[in-house]
C-alpha positions as CSV (number, residue, x, y, z in Angstrom):
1,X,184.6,81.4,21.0
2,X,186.7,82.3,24.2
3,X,186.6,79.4,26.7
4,X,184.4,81.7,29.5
5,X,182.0,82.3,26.8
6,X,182.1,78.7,25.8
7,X,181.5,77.7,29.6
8,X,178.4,80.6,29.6
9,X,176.7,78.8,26.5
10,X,176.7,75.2,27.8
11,X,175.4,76.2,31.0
12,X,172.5,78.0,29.2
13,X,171.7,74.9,27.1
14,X,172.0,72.8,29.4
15,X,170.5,73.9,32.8
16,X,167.5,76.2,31.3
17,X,164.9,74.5,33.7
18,X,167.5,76.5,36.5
19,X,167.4,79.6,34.9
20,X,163.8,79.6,34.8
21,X,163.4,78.5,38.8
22,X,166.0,81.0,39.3
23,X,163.6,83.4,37.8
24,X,160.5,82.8,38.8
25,X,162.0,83.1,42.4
26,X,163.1,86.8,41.7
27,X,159.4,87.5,40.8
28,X,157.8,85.6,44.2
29,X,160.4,87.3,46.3
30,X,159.0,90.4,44.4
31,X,155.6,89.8,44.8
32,X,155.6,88.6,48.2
33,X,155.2,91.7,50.9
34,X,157.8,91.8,53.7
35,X,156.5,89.9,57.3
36,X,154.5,92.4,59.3
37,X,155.6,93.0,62.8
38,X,154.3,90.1,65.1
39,X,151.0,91.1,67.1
40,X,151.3,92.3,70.9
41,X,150.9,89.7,73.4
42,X,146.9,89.2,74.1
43,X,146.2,90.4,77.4
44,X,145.7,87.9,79.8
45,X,142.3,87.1,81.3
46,X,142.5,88.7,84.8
47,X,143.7,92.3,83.1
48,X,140.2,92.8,81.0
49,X,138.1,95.5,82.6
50,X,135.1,94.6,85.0
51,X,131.8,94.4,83.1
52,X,128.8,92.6,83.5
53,X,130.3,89.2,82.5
54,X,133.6,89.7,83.8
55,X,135.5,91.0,87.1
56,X,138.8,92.3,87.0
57,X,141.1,90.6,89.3
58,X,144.7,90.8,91.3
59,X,147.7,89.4,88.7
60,X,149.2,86.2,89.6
61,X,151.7,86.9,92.5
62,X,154.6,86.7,90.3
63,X,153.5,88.3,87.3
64,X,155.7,91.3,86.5
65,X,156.8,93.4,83.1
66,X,160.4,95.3,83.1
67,X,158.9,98.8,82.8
68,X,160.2,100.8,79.2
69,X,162.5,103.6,80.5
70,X,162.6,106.6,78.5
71,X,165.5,109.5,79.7
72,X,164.3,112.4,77.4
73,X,162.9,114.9,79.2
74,X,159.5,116.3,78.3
75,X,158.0,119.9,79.9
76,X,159.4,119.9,83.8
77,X,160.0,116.3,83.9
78,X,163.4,114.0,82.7
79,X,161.8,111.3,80.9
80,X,158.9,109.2,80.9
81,X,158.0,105.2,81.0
82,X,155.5,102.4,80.0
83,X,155.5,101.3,84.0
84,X,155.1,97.8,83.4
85,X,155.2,97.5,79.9
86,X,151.2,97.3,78.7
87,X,151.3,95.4,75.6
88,X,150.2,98.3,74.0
89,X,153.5,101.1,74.1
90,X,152.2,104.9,75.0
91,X,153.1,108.3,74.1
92,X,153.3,111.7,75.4
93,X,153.9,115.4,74.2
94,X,154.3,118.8,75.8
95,X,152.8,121.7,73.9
96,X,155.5,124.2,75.3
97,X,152.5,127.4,74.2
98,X,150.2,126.2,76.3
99,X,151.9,124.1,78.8
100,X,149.8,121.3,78.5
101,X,151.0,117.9,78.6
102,X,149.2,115.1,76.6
103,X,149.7,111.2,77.9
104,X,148.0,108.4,75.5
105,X,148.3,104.9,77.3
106,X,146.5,101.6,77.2
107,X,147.0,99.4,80.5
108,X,145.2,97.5,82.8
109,X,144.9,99.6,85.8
110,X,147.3,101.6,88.1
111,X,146.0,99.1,91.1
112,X,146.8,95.9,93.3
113,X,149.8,94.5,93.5
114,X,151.6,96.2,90.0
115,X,150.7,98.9,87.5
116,X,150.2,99.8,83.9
117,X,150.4,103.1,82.5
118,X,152.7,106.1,81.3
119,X,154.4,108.2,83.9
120,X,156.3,111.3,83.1
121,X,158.8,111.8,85.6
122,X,161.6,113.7,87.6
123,X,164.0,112.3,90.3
124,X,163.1,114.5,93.1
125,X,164.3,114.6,97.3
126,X,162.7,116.1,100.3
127,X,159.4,118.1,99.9
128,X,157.5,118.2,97.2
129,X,153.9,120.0,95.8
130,X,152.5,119.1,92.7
131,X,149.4,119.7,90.8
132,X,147.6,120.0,87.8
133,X,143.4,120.3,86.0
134,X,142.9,116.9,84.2
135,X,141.0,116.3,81.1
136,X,139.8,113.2,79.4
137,X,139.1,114.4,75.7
138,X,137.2,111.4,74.8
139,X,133.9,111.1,76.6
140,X,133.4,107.4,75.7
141,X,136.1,106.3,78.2
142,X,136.4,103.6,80.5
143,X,134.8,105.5,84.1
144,X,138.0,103.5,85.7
145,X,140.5,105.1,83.3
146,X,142.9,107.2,86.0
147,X,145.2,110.6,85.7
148,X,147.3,110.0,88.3
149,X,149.9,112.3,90.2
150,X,152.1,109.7,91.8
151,X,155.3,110.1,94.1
152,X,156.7,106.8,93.6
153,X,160.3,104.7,95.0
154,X,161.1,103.5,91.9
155,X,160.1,102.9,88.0
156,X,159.4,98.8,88.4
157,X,155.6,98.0,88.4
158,X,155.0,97.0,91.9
159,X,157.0,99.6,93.4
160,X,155.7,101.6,97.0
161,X,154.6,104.7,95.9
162,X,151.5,107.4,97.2
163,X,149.1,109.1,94.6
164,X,146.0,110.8,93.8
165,X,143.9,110.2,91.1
166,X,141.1,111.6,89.1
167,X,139.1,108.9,87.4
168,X,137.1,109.0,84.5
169,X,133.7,108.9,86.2
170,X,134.8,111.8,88.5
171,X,135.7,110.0,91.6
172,X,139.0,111.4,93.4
173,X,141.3,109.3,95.7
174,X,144.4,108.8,97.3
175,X,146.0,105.8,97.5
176,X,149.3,104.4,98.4
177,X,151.2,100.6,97.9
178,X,152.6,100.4,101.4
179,X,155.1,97.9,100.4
180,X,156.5,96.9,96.8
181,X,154.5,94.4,95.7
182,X,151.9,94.9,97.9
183,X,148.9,95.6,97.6
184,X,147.4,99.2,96.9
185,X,145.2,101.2,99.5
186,X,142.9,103.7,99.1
187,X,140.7,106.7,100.5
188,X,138.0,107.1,97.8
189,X,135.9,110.3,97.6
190,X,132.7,110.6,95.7
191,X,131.3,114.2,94.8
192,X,127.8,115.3,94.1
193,X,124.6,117.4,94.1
194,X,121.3,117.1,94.5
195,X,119.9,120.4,92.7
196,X,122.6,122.4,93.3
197,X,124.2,121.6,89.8
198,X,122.3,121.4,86.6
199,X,121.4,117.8,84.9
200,X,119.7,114.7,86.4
201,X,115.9,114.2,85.8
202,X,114.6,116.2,89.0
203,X,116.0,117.9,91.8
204,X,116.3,114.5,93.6
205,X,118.8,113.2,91.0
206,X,122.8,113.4,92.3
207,X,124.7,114.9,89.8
208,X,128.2,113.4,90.1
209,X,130.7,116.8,90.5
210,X,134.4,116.2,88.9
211,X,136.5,118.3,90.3
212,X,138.8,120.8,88.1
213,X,141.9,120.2,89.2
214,X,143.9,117.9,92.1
215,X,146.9,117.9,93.9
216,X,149.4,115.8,95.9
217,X,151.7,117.2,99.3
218,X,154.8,115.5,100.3
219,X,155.3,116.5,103.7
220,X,158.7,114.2,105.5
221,X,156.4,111.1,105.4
222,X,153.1,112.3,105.0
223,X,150.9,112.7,101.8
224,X,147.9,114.4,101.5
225,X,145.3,115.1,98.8
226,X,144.6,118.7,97.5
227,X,141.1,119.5,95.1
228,X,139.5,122.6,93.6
229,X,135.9,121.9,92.2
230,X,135.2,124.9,90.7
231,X,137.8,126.9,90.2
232,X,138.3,128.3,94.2
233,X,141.8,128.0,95.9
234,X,143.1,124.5,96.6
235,X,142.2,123.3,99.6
236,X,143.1,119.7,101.5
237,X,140.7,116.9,101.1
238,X,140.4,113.8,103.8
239,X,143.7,113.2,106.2
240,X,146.8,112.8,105.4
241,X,148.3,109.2,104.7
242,X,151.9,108.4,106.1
243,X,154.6,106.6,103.7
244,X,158.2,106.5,104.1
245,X,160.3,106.7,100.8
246,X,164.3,106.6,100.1
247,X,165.5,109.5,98.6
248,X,165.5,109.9,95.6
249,X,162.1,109.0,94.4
250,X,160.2,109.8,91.1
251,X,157.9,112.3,91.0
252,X,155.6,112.7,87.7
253,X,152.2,112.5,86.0
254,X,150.8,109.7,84.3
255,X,147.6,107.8,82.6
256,X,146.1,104.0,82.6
257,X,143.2,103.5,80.1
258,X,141.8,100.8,82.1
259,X,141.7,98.7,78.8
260,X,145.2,96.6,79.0
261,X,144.9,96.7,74.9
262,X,143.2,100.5,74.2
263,X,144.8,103.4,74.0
264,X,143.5,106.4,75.6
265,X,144.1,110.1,76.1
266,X,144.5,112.1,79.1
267,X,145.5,115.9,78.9
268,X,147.0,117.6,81.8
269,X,148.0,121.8,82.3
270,X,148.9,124.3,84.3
271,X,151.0,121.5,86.5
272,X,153.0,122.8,89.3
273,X,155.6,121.0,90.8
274,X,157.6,122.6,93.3
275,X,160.3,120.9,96.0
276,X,158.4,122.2,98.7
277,X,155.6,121.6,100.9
278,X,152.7,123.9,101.0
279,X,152.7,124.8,97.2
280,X,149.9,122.8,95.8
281,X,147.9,125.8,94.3
């Protein structure tokens, strides 16, 4: 017997307790199924959306989340971001057919001092019109839930930016962060009917009216809102508000679900975005 083989037959006799270990740890490993990915960070109490036993409240002054910077471009726009990182990554797609854009985002709201939510974006300077109808596919919704068309300084969360929004329970405003990290102000518009629209339980009843489709003017340092309830020409809604941004700034579209851990769906079409004033239309 060759002295390698020799060696190979001792070590059999006399360590079989190893081979067997050896072996039985090839099977666990086999058996065992590979670690799943660690769960997203729990949102923290103050994100969860207002309900009867709970109220929403401002983040802790020095909360903030690097924003997830995407530069693929995507319809009109050069890329897209999770704006402050909800612990819940969105998506978006442009159906290039039909024109319309689809944002799904969770997030805790597009409010006080930072925000949550996806933004689809384009570095723009000067004037700027931009508009779009809005859609929310799923009825069931958080009413706070927001498709937003947002001039904004820059992609961190707390950034100064202007907006108008539509929100799921058909209110319109526009709304600014004067400062970064300041807090948000708003002008809040809320649209109905008393029998002029159908629904409601008698003519009495005010039947909420959500527009079709909004708008945002840049005009040098004024922002105002545009709306078209039914269809008609845009036309400009409540006064302007004034903001002064550096050029360049972001211009885009985007979505918060309300719910810092939910993903919803908002769909948006028939956007213009033009670097001019007097466009919205």
């Amino acid at each position: 017997m060759r002295r390698g083989n020799l060696f190979r037959f001792f070590l059999c006799i006399a360590t079989p307790g190893l081979l067997a270990a050896a072996s039985a740890s090839a099977v666990l490993r086999a058996q065992t199924p590979p670690a799943a990915n660690p769960p997203a960070a729990a949102a923290p109490a103050w994100a969860q959306p207002g309900s009867a036993t709970h109220v929403q409240v401002a983040p802790p002054a020095d909360f903030h989340r690097p924003s997830r910077n995407l530069d693929t471009p995507i319809g009109a726009f050069e890329g897209q971001s999770d704006i402050g990182a909800a612990v819940v990554p969105g998506s978006a797609s442009f159906d290039v057919a039909t024109g319309q854009y689809t944002i799904n985002s969770a997030g805790y709201n597009v409010w006080y001092t930072r925000d949550e939510f996806r933004f689809l974006w384009k570095r723009m300077s000067g004037d700027v019109s931009l508009a779009a109808d809005i859609d929310f596919p799923d009825p069931k919704g958080y009413g706070d839930r927001k498709a937003v068309l947002m001039i904004r300084q820059s992609l961190d969360d707390d950034a100064k930016a202007a907006m108008v929004a539509l929100h799921g329970a058909g209110m319109v405003h526009l709304a600014w962060r004067p400062e970064r990290n300041a807090r948000v102000t708003d002008m809040e518009f809320r649209i109905g009917s008393r029998g002029g629209r159908p629904g409601g339980t008698s003519p009495d009843s005010l039947v909420t009216i959500v527009p079709k489709r909004i708008g945002i003017e840049k005009h040098g340092d004024e922002f105002a809102l545009y709306v078209s309830l039914d269809g008609e020409p845009m036309h400009q809604f409540g006064p302007p508000i004034k903001l002064h941004l550096d050029e360049p700034f972001y211009v885009g579209i985007g979505f918060c679900s309300h719910l810092p851990e939910t993903v919803d769906t908002a769909v948006l079409k028939n956007v213009v975005l033009e670097n001019a004033a007097g466009r919205v239309k």
